[in-house]
C-alpha positions as CSV (number, residue, x, y, z in Angstrom):
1,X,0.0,0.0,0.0
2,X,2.9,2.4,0.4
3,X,6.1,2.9,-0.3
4,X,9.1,4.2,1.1
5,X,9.1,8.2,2.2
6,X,10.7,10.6,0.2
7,X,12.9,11.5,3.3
8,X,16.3,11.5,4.5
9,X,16.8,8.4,6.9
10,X,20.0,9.8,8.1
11,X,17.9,13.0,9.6
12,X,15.3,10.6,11.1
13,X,17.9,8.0,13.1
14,X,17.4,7.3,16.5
15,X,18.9,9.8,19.3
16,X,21.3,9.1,22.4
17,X,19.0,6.2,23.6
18,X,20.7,2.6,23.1
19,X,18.4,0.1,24.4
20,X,15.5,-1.6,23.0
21,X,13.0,-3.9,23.6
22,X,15.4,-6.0,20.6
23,X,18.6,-5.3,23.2
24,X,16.3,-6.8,26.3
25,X,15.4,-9.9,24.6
26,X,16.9,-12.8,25.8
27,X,19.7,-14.0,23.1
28,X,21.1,-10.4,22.8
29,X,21.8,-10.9,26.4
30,X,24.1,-13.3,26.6
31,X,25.0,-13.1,22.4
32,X,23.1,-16.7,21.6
33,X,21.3,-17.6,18.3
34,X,18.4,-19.3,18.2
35,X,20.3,-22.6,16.6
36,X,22.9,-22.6,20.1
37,X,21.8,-26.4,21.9
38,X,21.0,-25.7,26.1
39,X,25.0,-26.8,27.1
40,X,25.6,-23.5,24.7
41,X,23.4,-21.0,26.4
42,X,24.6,-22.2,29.8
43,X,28.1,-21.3,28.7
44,X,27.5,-18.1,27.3
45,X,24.9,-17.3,30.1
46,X,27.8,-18.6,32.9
47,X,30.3,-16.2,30.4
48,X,28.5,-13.1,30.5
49,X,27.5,-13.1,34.3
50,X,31.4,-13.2,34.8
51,X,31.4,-10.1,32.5
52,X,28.4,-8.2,33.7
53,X,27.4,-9.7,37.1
54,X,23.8,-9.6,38.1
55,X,20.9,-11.7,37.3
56,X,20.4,-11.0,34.2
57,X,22.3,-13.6,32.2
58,X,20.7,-16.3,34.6
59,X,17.3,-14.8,34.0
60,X,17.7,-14.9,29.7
61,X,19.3,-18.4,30.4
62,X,16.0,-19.5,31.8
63,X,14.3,-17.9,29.3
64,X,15.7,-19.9,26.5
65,X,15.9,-23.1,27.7
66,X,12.3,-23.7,29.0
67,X,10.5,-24.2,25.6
68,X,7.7,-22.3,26.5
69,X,9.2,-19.1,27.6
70,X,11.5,-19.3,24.7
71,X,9.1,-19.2,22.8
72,X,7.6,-15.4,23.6
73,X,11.5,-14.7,22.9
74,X,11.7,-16.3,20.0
75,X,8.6,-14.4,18.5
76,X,10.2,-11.2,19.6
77,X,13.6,-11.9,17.7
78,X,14.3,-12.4,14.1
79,X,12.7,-15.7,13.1
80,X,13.8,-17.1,9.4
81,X,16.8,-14.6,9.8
82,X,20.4,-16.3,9.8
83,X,21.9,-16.3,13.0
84,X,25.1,-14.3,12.0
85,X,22.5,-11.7,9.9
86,X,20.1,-11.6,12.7
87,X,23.0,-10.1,15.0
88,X,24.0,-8.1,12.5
89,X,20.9,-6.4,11.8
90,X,20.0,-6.0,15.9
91,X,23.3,-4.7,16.1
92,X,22.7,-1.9,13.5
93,X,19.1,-0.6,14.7
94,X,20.7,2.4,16.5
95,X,22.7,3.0,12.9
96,X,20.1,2.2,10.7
97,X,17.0,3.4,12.4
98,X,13.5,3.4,10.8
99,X,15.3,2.5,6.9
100,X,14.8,-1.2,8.4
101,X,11.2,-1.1,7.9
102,X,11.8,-1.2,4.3
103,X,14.6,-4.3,4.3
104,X,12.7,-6.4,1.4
105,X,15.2,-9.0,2.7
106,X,14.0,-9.7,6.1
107,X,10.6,-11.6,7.1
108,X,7.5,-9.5,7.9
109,X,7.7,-10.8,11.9
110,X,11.7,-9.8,12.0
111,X,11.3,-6.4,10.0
112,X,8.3,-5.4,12.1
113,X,10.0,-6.3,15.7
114,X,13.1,-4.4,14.0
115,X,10.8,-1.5,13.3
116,X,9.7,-1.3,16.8
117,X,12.7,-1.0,18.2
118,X,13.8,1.8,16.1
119,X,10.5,3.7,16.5
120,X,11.8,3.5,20.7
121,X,14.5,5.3,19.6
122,X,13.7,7.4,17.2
123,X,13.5,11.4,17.5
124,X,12.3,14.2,15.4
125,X,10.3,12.4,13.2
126,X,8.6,14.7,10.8
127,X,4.6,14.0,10.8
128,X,4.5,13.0,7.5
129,X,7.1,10.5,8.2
130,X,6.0,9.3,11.5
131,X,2.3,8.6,9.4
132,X,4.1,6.8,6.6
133,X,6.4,4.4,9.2
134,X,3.6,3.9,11.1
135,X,1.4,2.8,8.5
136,X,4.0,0.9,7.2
137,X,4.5,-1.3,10.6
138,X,0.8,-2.0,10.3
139,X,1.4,-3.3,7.0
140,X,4.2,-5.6,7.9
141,X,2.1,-6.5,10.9
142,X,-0.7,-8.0,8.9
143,X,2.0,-9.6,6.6
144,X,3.0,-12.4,9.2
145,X,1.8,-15.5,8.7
146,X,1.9,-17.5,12.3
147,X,2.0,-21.0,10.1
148,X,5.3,-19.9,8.4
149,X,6.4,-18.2,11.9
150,X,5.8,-21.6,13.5
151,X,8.1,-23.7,10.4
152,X,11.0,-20.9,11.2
153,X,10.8,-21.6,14.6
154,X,10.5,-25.0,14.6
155,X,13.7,-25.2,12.3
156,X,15.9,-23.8,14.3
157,X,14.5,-25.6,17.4
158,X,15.0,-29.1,15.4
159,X,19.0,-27.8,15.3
160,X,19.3,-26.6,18.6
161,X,17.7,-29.6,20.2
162,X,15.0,-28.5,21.7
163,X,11.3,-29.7,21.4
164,X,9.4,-28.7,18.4
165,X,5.9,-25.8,18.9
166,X,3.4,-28.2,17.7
167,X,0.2,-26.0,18.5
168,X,0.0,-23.1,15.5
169,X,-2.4,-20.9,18.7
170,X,0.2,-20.4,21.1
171,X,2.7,-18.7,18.6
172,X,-0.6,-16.9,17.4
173,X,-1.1,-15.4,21.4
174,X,3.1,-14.3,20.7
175,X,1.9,-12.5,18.1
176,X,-1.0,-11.0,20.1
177,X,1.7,-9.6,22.6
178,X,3.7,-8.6,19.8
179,X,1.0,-6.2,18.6
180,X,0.3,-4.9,21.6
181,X,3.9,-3.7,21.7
182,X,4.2,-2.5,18.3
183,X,1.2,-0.4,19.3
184,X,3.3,0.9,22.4
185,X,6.5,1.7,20.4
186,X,4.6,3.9,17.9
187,X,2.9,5.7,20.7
188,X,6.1,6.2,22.4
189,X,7.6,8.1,19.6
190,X,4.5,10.2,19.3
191,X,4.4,11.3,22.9
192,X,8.4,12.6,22.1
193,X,6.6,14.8,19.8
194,X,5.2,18.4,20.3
195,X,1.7,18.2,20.5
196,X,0.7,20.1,17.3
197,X,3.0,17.1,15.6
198,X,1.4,14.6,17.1
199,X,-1.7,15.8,16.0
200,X,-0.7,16.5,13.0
201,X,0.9,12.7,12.7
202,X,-2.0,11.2,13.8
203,X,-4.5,13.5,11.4
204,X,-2.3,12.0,8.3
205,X,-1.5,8.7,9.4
206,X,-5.4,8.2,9.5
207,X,-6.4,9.6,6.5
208,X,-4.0,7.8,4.7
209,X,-4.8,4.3,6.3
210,X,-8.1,5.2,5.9
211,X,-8.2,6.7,2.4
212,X,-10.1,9.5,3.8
213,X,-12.5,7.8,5.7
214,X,-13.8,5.5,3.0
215,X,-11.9,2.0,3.9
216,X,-11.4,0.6,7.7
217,X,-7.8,0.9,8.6
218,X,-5.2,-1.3,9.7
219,X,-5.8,-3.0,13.0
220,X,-2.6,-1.9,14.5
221,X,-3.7,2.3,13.6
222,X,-7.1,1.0,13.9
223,X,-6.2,0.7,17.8
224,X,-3.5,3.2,17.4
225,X,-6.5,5.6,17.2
226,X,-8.7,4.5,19.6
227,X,-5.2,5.2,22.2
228,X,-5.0,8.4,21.1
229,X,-9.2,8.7,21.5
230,X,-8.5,7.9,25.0
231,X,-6.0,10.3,25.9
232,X,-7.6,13.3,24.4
233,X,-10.9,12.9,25.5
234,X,-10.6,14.5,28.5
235,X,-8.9,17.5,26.5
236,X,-12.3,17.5,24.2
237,X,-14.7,17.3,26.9
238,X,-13.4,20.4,28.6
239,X,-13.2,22.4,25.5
240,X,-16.6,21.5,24.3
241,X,-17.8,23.0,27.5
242,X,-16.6,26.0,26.8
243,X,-17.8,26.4,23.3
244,X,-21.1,25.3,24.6
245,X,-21.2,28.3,27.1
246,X,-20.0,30.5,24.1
247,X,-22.9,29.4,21.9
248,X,-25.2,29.9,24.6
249,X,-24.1,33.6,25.3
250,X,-24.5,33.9,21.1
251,X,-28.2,33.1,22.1
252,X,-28.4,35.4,24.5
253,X,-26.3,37.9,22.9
254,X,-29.3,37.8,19.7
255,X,-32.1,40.5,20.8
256,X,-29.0,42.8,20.9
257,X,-28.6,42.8,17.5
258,X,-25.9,41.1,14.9
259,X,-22.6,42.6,16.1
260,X,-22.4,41.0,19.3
261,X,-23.5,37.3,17.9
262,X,-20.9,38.0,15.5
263,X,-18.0,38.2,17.9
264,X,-19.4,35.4,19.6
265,X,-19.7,33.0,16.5
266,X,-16.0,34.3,15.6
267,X,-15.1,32.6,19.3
268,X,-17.0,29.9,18.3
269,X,-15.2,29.0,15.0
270,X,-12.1,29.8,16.1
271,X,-12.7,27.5,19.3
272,X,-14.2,24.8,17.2
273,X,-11.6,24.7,14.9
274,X,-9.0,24.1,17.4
275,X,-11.4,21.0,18.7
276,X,-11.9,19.3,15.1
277,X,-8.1,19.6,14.8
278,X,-7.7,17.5,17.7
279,X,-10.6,15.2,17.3
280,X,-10.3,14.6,13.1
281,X,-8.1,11.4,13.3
282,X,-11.2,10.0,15.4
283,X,-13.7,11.5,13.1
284,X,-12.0,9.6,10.2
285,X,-11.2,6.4,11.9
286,X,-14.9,6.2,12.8
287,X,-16.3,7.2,9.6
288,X,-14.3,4.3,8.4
289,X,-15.7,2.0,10.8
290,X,-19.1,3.2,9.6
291,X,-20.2,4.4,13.1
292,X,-20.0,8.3,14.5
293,X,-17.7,9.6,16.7
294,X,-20.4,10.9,18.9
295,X,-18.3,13.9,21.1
296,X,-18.2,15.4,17.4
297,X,-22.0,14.6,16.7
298,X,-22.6,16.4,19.7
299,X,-20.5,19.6,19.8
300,X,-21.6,19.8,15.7
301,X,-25.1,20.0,16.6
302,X,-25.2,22.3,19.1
303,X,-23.6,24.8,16.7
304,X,-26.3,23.7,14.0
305,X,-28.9,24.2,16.5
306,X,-27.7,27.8,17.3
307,X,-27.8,28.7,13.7
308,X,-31.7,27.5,13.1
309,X,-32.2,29.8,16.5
310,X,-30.6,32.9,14.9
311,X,-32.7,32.2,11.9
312,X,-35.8,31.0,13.0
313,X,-36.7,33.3,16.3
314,X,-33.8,36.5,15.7
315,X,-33.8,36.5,11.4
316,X,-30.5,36.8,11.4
317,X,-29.4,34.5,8.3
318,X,-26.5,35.7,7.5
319,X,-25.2,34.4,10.9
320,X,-26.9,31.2,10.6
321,X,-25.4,30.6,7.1
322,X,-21.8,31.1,9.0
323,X,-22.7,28.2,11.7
324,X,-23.9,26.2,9.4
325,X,-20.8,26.4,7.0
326,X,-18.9,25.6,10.0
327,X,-20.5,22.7,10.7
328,X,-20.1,21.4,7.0
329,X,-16.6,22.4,6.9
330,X,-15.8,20.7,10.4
331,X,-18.0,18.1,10.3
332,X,-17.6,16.8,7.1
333,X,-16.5,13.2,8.0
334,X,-19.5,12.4,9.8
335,X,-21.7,11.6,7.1
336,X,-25.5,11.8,9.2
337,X,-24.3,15.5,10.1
338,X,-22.9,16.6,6.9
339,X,-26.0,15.6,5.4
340,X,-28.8,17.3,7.5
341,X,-26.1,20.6,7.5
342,X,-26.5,20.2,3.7
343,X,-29.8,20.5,3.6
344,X,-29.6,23.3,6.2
345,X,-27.9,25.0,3.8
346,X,-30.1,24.8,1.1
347,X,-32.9,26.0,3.3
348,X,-31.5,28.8,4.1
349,X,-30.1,29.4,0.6
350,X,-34.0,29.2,-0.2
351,X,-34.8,31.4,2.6
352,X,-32.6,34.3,1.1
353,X,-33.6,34.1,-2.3
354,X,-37.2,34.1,-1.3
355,X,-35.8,37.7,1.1
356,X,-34.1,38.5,-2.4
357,X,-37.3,38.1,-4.2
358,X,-39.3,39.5,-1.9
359,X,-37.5,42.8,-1.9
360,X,-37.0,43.1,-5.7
361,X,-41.0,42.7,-5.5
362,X,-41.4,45.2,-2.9
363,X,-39.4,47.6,-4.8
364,X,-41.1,46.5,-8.3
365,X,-44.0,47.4,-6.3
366,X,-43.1,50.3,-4.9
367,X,-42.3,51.6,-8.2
368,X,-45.5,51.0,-10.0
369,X,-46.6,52.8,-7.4
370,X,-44.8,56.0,-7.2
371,X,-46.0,59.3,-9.2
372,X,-45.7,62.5,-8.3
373,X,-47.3,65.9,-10.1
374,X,-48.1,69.4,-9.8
375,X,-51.3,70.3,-9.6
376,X,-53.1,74.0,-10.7
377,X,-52.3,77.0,-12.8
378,X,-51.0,79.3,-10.6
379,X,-51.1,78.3,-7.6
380,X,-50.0,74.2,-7.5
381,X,-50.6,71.6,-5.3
382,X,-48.1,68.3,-4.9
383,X,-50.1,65.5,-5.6
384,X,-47.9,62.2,-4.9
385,X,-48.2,58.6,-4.3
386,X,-45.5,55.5,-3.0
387,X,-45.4,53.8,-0.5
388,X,-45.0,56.2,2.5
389,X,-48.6,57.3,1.2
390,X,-50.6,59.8,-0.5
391,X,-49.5,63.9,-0.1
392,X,-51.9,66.0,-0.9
393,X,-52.0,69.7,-0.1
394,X,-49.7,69.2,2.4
395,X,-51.2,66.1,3.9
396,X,-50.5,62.6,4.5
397,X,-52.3,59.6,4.2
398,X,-51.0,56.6,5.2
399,X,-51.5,53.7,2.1
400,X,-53.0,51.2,4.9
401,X,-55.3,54.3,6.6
402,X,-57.1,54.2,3.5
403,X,-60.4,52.5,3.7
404,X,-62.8,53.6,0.6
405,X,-62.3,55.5,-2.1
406,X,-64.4,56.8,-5.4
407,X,-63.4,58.2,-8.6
408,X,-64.4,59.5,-12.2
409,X,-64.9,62.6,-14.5
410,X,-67.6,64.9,-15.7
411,X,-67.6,66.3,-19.1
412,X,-68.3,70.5,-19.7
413,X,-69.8,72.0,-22.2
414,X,-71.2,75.1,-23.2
415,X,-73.6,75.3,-25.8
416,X,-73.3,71.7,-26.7
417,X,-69.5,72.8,-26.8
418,X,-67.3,70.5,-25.4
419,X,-64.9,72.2,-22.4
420,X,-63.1,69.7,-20.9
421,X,-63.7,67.2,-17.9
422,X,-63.6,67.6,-14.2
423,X,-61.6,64.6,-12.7
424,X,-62.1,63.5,-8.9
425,X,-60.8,61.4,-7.0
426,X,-62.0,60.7,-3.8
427,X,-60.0,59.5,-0.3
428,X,-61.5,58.0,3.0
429,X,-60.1,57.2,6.2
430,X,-61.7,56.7,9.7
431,X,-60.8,60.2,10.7
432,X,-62.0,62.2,7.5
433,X,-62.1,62.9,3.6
434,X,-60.7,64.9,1.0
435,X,-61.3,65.2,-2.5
436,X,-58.7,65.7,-5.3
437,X,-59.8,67.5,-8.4
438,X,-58.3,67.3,-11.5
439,X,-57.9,69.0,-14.5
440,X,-55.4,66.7,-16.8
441,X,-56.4,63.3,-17.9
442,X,-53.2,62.4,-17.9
443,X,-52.4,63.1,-14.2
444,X,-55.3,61.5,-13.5
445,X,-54.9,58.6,-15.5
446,X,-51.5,57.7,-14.1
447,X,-52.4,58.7,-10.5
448,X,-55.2,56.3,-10.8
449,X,-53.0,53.5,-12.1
450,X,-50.6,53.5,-8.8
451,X,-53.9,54.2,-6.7
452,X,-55.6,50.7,-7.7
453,X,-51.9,48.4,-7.6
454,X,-51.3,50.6,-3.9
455,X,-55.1,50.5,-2.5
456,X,-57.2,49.1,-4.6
457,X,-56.1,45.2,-4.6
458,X,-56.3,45.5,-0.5
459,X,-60.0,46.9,-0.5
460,X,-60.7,44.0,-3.2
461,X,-59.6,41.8,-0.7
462,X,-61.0,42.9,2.5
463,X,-64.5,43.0,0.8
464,X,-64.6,39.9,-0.2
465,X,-63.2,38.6,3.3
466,X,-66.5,41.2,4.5
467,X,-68.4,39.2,2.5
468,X,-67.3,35.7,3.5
469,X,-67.8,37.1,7.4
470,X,-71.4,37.3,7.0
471,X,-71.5,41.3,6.6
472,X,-73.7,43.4,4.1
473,X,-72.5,45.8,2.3
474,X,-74.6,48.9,0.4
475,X,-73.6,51.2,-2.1
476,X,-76.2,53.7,-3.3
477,X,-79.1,51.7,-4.3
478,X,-77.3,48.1,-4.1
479,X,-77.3,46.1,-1.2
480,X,-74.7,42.9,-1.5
481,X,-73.9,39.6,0.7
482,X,-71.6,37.2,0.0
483,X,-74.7,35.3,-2.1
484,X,-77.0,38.0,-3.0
485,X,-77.8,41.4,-4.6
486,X,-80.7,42.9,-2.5
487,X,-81.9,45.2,-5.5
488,X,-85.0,47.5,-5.5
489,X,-88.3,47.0,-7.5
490,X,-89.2,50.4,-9.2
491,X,-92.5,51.4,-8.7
492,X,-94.5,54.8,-10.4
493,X,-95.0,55.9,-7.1
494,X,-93.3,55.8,-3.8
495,X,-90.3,53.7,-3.0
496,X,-90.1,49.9,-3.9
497,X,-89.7,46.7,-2.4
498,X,-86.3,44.9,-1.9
499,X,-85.8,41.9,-4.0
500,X,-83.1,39.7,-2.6
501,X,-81.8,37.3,-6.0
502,X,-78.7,34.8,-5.7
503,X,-76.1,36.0,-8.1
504,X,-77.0,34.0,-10.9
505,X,-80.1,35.8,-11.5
506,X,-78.6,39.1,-11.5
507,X,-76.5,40.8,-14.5
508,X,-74.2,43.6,-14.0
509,X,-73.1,46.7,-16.8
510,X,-71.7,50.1,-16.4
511,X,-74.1,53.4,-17.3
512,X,-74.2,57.3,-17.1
513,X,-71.2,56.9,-14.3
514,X,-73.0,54.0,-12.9
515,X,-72.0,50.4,-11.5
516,X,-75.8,49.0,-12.2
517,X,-77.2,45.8,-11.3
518,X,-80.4,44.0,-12.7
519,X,-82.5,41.6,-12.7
520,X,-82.1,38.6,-15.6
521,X,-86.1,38.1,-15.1
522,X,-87.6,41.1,-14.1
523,X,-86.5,44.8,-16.0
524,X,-87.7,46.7,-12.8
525,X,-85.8,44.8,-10.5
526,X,-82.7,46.9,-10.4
527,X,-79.9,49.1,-8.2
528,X,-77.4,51.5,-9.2
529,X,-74.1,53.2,-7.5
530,X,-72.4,56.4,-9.2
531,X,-68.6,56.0,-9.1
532,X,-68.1,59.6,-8.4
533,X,-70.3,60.1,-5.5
534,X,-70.5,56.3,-3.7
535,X,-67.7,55.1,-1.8
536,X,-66.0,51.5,-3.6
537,X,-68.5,51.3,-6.5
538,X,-65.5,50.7,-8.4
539,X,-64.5,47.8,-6.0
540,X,-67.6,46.4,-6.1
541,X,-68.0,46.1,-9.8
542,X,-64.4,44.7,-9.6
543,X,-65.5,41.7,-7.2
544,X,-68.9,40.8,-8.8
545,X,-67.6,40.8,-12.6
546,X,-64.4,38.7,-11.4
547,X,-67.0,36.6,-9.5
548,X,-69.1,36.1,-12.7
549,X,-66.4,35.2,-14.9
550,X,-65.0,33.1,-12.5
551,X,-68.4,31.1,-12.4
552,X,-68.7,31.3,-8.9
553,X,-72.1,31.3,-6.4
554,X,-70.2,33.5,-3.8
555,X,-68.3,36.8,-4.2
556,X,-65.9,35.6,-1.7
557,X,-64.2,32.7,-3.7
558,X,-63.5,35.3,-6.5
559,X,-60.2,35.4,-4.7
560,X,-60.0,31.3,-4.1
């Protein structure tokens, strides 16, 4: 899976240390091979207590020649290595350092218990090349095979003399031990290491073994990682604490506006950052696993769950699109989060493109409604209209104030002379009325325009929700509920009676500055409004011809 580093060996050999677990075992004790017969390792044992005193020599003496303890020594040497070679190449670890792991001519089992004894004394390693050795170890590790192991053994135990391993299991438990130490010699050189390279060692060994997340690593980094999960958790746990206080005062920094949320979420991502750069090899190595680191699911979610706050109860978007960008950036290797931070984010994509839309509307709107003119000869009047409201002779009316209103124009003539026409437009609020009068068709034309997309559309709408309340309404002559004209019989004398028809007996047309209703049946069943002088006539006409053409019984599902 990999290959050697592109690094200089030389920079990377081990320091001032000189023994290893390899120097410890048993036949570099007292310098015996694994083909010496028991009178042989009594010699050299007797020899080197002479030399050394202590119990040492006695102890690795005893080691060797009860077959089973020599065997947890023999798994820890160099078996299927010559005995001269073997020597050789323990002899040269302090030299050689960490370039052993790539020998091609040594075993898996001798190159990896090489490897571990260099990684106990190497220093300085650079992060990358701590990640690529490490990795490497793991590789060799699952490269022994404990039948081939057990054939090494037993050959050298058939020349030496002693009894042959006949159960393939207890050189597999060796190996179990032996992992356990490869785990601690690769652990050891990380703790040598600043912290931020340690990190940083562990961030890239994982993503490599893991291939970003998408393949389970190596057993040996596998519980390489969950060491390194241990250790730091009590780091994490007290740093989460703090970003959780920090997002809480976001919260309750929000009904005092943006500026203060903002420093706060600046703490946050700069906090949060720091705590992803620890935690990321365990993000990965779970992700791999298929499972969820859940300290990360945690802190992640409570900085999602801040950002729907700021959106949902404080509209502040703009905030919430930063948490939630944090939590896809940080969170990105735990697949459940990532994805329901996704869709946050297309929410609130949504959201501001809906604001974005809304406000070229309101502006669109607030155009077609805007017109100002100057009204009179001499003496003018400002006549305006937008949104603030209609300004007229030095008044204002509020757009929403407005609650009827009536319009039209009277023709002059003289003589049967032509002369012009009067416009008017007339304005009613709770407190009062005016009356604009107008002179240009063209000012009047336009001003009306703005007047029905500004106030018209609402009045259509509240009268039909009248309607649909159970109210009547009456303009001049014309009584209306939601499913009936009340209309007026004429008579020669005195005044007639009230006829109340369903809308689809009644037909509706425009006369002499009149909104008239009629009867379909009976001629003299009629009503009549003036759009100059009644308030809404034009509304009304609005609704019931929109109702008609729509096909409807009601006037109030025009707008349905």
């Amino acid at each position: 899976m990999s290959t050697s580093p592109d690094t200089n060996w030389q920079d990377a050999s081990p320091g001032s240390l000189s023994v290893t677990s390899m120097h410890a075992n048993a036949f570099w004790v007292i310098g015996a091979t694994t083909r010496d017969d028991r009178r042989k390792i009594v010699e050299l044992a007797e020899a080197r207590s002479l030399e050394s005193g202590g119990d040492g020599a006695q102890k690795a003496r005893a080691a060797l020649t009860n077959p089973k303890g020599r065997l947890a020594q023999e798994v820890s040497w160099l078996p299927g290595v010559a005995p001269k070679k073997a020597s050789q190449a323990v002899a040269s670890v302090e030299e050689r350092g960490l370039a052993v792991a790539y020998d091609e001519g040594l075993p898996p089992l001798a190159r990896a218990n090489l490897t571990a004894a260099a990684f106990e004394l190497a220093q300085d390693l650079t992060p990358h090349q701590m990640a690529a050795l490490a990795i490497k170890l793991a590789e060799l590790v699952e490269a022994i095979d404990p039948a081939t192991t057990l054939l090494d053994i037993n050959e050298d135990r058939a020349i030496a003399g002693f009894p042959e391993v006949l159960d393939e299991a207890a050189v597999e438990t060796e190996l179990g031990d032996r992992r356990t130490a490869y785990k601690s010699a690769i652990k050891g050189a990380l703790d040598r290491m600043e912290s931020s390279r340690l990190v940083e060692s562990m961030v890239l060994m994982v993503r490599q073994a893991t291939d970003e997340g998408r393949t389970p690593a190596l057993p040996l980094i596998d519980h390489l990682v969950d060491a390194y999960a241990l250790e730091v958790e009590p780091i994490l746990s007290a740093r989460a604490e703090r970003i959780a206080l920090e997002i809480q005062g976001a919260v309750d920094f929000a009904p005092q506006g943006k500026a203060k949320v903002g420093v706060a979420i600046s703490s946050i991502e700069e906090m949060s950052r720091a705590w992803c750069a620890i935690a990321k090899p365990v993000q990965l190595n779970a992700k791999a696993r298929g499972t969820t680191d859940q300290s990360s699911f945690g802190l992640g979610a409570k900085i999602r769950s801040l950002g729907i706050t700021l959106n949902n109860e404080h509209n502040m978007i703009e905030l919430a699109e930063r948490t939630t960008a944090l939590v896809r950036e940080l969170f990105a290797d735990l697949p459940e989060l990532a994805e329901i931070a996704g869709i946050d984010a297309e929410k609130l994509l949504e959201i501001k493109q809906s604001a974005i839309d809304a406000k070229r509307q309101d502006d669109e709107w607030a155009n077609s409604i805007t017109f100002r003119s100057e009204v009179g000869l001499l003496f003018k009047d400002a006549l305006s209209i937008g949104p603030e409201g209609i300004q007229w002779k030095g008044r204002t009316y509020p757009l929403s104030s407005i609650t009827a209103l009536r319009w039209g124009g009277v023709r002059k003539s003289v003589n049967g002379i032509p002369t012009g026409t009067d416009y008017k437009i007339g304005i009613a609020t709770e407190n009062g009325s005016t009356l604009i009068e107008l002179k240009k068709e063209a000012t009047y034309t336009k001003f009306l325009d703005c007047l029905w997309r500004a106030v018209c559309v609402r009045l259509i709408v509240e009268m039909t929700q009248a309607l649909k309340g159970g109210k009547a309404l009456s303009f001049g002559s014309i009584e209306v509920s939601d499913t009936h004209a009340h209309l007026v019989r004429s008579k020669l004398f005195g005044f007639g009676d009230t006829v109340k028809l369903d809308w689809g007996h009644v037909h509706i047309w425009s006369a002499n500055g009149k909104v008239v209703m009629a009867s379909r049946d009976d001629k003299k069943v009629s009503g009549a409004a003036s759009y100059i002088d009644h308030w809404n006539a034009h509304i009304l006409e609005h609704v019931v011809r929109g109702a008609f053409k729509k096909g409807v019984g009601k006037l109030s599902d025009y707008l349905t």
